[in-house]
Each structure stands twice: as structure tokens, then as C-alpha cells.
C-alpha positions in Angstrom: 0.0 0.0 0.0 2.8 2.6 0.5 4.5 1.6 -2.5 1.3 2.9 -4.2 0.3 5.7 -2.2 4.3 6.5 -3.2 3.9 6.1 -6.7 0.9 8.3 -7.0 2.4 11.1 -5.4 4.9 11.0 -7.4 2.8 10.9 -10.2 0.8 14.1 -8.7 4.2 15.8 -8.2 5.4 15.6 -12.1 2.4 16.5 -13.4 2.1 20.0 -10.9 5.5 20.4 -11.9 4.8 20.2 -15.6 1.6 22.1 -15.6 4.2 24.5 -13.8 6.4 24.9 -16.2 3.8 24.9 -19.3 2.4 27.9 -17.2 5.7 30.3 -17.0 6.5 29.6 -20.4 2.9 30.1 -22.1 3.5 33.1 -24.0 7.1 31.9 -25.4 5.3 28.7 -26.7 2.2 30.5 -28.3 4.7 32.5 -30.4 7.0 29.4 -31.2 3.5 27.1 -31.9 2.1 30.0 -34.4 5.9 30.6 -36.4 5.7 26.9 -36.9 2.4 26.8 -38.4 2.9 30.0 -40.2 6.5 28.7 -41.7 6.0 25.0 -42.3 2.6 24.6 -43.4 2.7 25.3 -47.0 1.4 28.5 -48.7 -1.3 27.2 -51.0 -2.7 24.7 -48.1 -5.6 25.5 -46.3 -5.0 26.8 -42.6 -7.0 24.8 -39.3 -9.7 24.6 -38.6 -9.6 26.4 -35.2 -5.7 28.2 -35.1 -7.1 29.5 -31.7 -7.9 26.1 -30.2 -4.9 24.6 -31.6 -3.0 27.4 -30.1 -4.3 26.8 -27.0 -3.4 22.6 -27.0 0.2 23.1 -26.5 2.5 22.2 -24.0 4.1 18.8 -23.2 3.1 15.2 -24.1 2.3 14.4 -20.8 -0.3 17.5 -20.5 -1.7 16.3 -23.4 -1.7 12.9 -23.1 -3.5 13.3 -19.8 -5.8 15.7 -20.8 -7.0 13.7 -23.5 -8.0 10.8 -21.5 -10.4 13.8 -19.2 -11.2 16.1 -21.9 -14.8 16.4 -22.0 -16.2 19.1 -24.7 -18.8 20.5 -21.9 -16.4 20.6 -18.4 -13.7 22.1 -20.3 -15.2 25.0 -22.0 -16.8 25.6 -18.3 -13.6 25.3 -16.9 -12.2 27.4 -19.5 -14.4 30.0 -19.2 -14.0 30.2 -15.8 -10.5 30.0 -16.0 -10.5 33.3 -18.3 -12.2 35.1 -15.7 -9.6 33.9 -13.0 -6.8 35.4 -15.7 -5.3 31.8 -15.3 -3.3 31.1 -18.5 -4.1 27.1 -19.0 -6.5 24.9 -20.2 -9.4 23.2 -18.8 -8.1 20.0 -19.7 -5.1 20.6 -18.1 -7.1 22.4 -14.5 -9.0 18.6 -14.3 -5.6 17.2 -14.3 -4.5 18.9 -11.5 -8.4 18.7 -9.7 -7.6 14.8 -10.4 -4.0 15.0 -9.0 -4.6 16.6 -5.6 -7.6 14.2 -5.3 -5.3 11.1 -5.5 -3.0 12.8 -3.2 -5.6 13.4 -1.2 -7.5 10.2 -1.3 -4.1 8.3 -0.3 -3.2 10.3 2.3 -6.4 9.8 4.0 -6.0 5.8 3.4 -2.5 6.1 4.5 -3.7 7.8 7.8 -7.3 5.9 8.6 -7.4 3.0 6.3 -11.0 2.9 5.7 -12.1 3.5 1.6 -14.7 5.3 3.0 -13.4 8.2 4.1 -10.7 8.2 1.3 -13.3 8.7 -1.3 -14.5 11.9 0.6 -10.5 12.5 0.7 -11.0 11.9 -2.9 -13.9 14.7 -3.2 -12.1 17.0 -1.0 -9.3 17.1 -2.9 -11.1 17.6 -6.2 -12.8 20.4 -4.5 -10.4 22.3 -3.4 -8.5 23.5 -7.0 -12.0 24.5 -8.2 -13.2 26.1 -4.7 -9.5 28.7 -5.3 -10.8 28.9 -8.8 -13.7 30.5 -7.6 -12.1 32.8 -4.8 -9.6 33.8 -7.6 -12.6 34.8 -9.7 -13.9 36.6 -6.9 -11.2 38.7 -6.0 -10.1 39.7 -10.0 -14.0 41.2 -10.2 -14.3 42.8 -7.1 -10.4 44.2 -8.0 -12.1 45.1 -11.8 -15.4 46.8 -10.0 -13.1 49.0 -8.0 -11.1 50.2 -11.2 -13.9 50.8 -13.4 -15.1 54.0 -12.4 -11.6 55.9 -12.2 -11.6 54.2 -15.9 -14.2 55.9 -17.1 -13.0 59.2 -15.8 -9.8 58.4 -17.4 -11.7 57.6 -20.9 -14.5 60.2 -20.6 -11.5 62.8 -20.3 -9.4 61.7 -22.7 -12.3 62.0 -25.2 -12.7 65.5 -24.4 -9.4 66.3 -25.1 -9.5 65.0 -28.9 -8.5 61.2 -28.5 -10.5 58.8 -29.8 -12.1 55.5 -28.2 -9.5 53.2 -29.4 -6.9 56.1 -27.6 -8.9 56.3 -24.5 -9.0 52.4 -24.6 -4.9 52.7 -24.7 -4.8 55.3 -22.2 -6.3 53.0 -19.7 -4.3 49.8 -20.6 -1.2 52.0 -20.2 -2.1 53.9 -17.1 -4.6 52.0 -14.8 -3.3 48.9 -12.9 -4.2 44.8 -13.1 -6.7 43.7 -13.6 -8.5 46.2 -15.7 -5.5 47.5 -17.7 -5.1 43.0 -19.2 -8.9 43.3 -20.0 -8.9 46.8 -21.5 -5.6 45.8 -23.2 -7.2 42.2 -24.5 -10.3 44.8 -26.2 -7.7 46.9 -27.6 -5.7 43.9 -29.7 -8.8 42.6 -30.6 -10.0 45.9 -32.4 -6.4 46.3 -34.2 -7.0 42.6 -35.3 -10.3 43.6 -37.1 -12.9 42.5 -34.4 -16.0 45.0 -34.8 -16.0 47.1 -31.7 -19.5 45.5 -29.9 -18.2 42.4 -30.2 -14.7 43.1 -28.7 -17.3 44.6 -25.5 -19.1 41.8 -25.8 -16.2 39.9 -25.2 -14.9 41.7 -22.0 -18.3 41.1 -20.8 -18.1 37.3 -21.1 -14.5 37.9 -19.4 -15.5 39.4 -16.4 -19.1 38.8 -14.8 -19.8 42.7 -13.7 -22.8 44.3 -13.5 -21.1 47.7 -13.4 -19.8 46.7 -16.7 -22.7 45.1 -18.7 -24.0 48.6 -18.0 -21.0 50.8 -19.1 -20.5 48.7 -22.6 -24.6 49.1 -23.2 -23.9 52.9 -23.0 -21.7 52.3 -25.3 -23.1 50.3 -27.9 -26.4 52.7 -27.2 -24.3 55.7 -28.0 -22.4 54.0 -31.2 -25.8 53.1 -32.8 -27.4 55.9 -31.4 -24.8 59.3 -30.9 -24.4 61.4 -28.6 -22.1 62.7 -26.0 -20.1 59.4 -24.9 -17.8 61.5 -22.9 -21.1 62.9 -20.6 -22.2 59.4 -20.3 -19.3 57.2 -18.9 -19.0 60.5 -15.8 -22.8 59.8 -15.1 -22.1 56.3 -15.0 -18.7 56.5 -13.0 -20.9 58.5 -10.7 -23.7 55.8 -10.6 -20.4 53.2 -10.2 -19.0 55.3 -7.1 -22.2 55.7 -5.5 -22.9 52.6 -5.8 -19.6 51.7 -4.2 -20.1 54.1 -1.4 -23.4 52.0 -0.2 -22.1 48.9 -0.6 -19.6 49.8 1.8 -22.1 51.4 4.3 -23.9 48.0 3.8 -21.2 45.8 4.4 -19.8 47.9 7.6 -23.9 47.8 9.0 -23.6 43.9 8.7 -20.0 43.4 10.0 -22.1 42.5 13.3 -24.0 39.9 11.8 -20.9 38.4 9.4 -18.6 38.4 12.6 -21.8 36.7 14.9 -22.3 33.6 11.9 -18.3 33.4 11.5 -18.6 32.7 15.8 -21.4 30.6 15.9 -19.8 28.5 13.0 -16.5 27.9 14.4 -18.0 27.8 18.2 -19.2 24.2 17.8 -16.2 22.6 16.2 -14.0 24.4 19.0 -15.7 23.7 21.6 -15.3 19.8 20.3 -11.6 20.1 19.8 -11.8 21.1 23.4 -13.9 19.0 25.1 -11.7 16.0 22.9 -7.9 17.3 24.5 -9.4 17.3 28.0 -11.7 14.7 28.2 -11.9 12.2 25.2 -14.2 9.3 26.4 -17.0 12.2 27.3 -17.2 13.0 23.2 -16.6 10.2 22.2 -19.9 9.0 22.8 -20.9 11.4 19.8 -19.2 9.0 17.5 -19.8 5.7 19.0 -23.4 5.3 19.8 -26.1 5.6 17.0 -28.2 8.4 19.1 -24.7 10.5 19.0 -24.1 10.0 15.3 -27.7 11.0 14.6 -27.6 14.2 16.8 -23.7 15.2 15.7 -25.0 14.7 11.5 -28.5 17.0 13.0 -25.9 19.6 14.3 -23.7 19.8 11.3 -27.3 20.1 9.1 -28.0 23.2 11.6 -24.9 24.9 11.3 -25.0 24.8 7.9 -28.6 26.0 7.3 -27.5 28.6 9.7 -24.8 30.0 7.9 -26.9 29.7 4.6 -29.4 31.9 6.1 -27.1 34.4 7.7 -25.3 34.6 4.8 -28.8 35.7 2.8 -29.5 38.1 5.3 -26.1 39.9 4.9 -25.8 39.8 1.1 -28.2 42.8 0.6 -27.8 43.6 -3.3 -27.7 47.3 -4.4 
């Protein structure tokens, strides 16, 4: 069994270390895999199918080996998409590998430690969880980092359309002088134009990047005003203005409900504290929890509280503005 459990974290270890690798040196690949196409294919043949999905399939064998075998049309484009908004650079194939690494690394250290198949498969599940659950606080964090940005953005283009520039300039501007994450997207929008993509759909493509309300309304201003005219410059202030104020009551919201976030954070971690305690200073008193069916049907009734608890807590807090 350790010789296993040994050769499976080893396993897990060289493919991290790969999908590493093929990380740091994505951009440096990209341009290496599009020369090659562009120089050996021939001139008369017809190019792929898909240059953009074949640009995205490079890497190592072993990436690709792998990912074939857990490629699934469906959970990769999910995972891709979701990846985008993360700003991750790698593919969804290769994001199941490493869910399905740390789960083997996960399921045999909880076999190594307890033995039972049991709770290795919730090892297993735990495991697989945990890449997509950082997935989803990274996601998290690059909108509420975009949110924050957008309004001095729209300042930023709303006066540099008053001074003569045009929308493609202004777009520049703010890839040049605002910081990450807003400067990547706005800079994404801006290659796209110079490539020849119409100007809605590069917006509508920052949309499907980043999942913002604020911005769904600043690029339908701006489609409006393209279709329609008007001042564009008087538009994006009133809507950094809408943006800020917004801003300003979410964060008289969320300091009104700090009481109630800090009182569900308590009352969530009180239980399994008070446990932890009760088990260093007494052990056969709790362990009757765990032993006798009564226990285990009460302790699974506790943890079904606790978490209906925090769901509700958690709806009570979230006011949306």
C-alpha cells in the first residue's frame, strides 16, 4: 500500500510540476507554436480549422496525453471560461488534471492515515474540490479588483475623449495607465480591435470575461451611443458617478452587517471548537458522539443546523444594491 500511495504522489508531483512549467512559459510557446504553423505549413494549403484552439493545445506530451484521456467538450469549456475570468493562462483539460491529482493525493493520504475506503473517497472529493473552490475565490477577488477600477476608468476615458482622443486612444490610455486587472482586460479589447474584431463584439467579449454588472452597463452605454450618438464622454461621468455611488453604499452595507458576518463566522466555528476542546481534555465524554447511534444521529442534525445557519445568515447579509 505505500508503495502505491508512493507512486501516486509521485505521479501528482510531475504533473504539478509540468503544468508549472507549461504555465511560466505560455507566452514563449504561443509564439513558437504560431511561427511553426505560419513557416511549415505550406502556402497554398488550407489553414485549421480552429488556429485558436490549436494554439491553446500546446504544452508537453504528458499534458496532453493526460488531458485527453479527461477532456470532455462540456467541463472544459466551463472550466475554460471560468479559468478566463480567474486570468489563469491554462487549459481546462489541463485544470481537471491537477483537480484529479490533488484528489489522488488526497484520497491516499487519507488511506494512508485511517485505512478505511470510506473516508478516502471523501479525501477523494475533497481534494477535487479544493483547485475549483480557489478557482472561484480567484474569480472573486479579479471582479471585485475590476469593480473597483472601473469607475476611475471611465473618468480616465471620458477625459481623454474631451481632449480629442478617440475611443480606441482612450482604450490605450487605460491599458497604459490604470493597474491589473483592468489594464489586461482593457488591453485584450484593444488587440482585438487592431486585429479587425468590430467594436461590440470586442465589448461583448470583456463582458463574457469578467461577470460585472457595473460593466454590462458601461459597454450598453456604449453600444447605445455608437448606434445611437451622442455625447459618450457625458455618459461614462454619469455612469462613473452611478459606479461610485454605488460603491459608497455597498460599503455602508457591508460595515452595518459586519455584526451579523462576525456573529455567523462565531457561531460557526464555536461548535467545532468547543469539540476540539472537550476531545484534549476529556476524550471518552465525546466520544460518545461517535460511538453510539443516538450521538451520530444528533452530531449529523448539528452539522445540518450549522449549515442552514450560515446559509441563512449569509442571505441576510448579502443585501444587493
Amino acid at each position: 500500500m505505500l508503495i502505491i500511495i508512493s507512486v501516486l504522489v509521485f505521479v501528482v508531483m510531475i504533473a504539478l510540476i509540468v503544468v508549472t512549467y507549461n504555465i511560466i512559459t505560455a507566452d514563449k510557446q504561443a509564439v513558437d507554436r504560431r511561427l511553426d504553423r505560419y513557416i511549415r505549413q505550406p502556402a497554398l494549403s488550407a489553414p485549421s480549422e480552429n488556429p485558436v484552439t490549436e494554439n491553446r493545445r500546446g504544452g508537453f506530451r504528458l499534458i496532453q496525453v493526460i488531458g485527453t484521456y479527461v477532456e470532455s467538450p462540456q467541463v472544459t469549456r466551463w472550466f475554460e471560461h471560468r479559468l478566463i475570468q480567474a486570468g489563469l493562462p491554462i487549459r481546462g483539460s489541463e485544470f481537471l488534471v491537477v483537480c484529479t491529482g490533488v484528489a489522488v493525493l488526497a484520497a491516499g493520504l487519507f488511506m494512508l492515515l485511517t485505512g478505511k475506503l470510506i473516508l478516502a473517497v471523501l479525501g477523494a472529493v475533497l481534494g477535487f474540490s479544493l483547485p475549483v473552490l480557489f478557482l472561484k475565490t480567484k474569480i472573486a477577488r479579479r471582479t471585485a479588483a475590476f469593480n473597483g477600477q472601473l469607475g476611475d476608468s471611465l473618468v480616465l476615458i471620458a477625459n481623454s475623449l474631451r481632449t480629442g482622443y478617440s475611443f480606441m486612444q482612450a482604450i490605450e490610455m487605460v491599458s497604459r495607465e490604470m493597474p491589473r486587472p483592468i489594464a489586461e482586460e482593457f488591453a485584450r479589447v484593444l488587440k482585438e480591435m487592431n486585429l479587425g474584431v468590430s467594436t461590440e463584439d470586442a465589448m461583448n467579449n470583456l463582458a463574457k470575461r469578467v461577470d460585472s454588472d457595473d460593466l454590462d452597463l458601461v459597454i450598453t452605454a456604449v453600444l447605445i451611443q455608437r448606434q445611437v450618438g451622442g455625447n459618450l464622454a457625458e455618459i461614462l461621468d454619469n455612469i462613473a458617478g452611478t459606479i461610485r455611488e454605488r460603491v459608497k453604499m455597498k460599503g455602508k452595507i457591508r460595515t452595518l452587517t459586519a455584526q451579523g458576518r462576525i456573529s455567523g463566522l462565531i457561531i460557526s466555528l464555536l461548535p467545532i471548537f468547543v469539540g476540539l476542546m472537550i476531545y484534549i481534555i476529556n476524550p471518552e465524554y465525546i466520544k460518545v458522539l461517535f460511538v453510539h447511534p443516538m450521538g451520530r444521529l444528533m452530531l449529523v442534525a448539528g452539522v445540518v443546523s450549522q449549515l442552514l445557519g450560515i446559509v441563512l445568515i449569509r442571505k441576510i447579509v448579502n443585501i444587493e444594491v
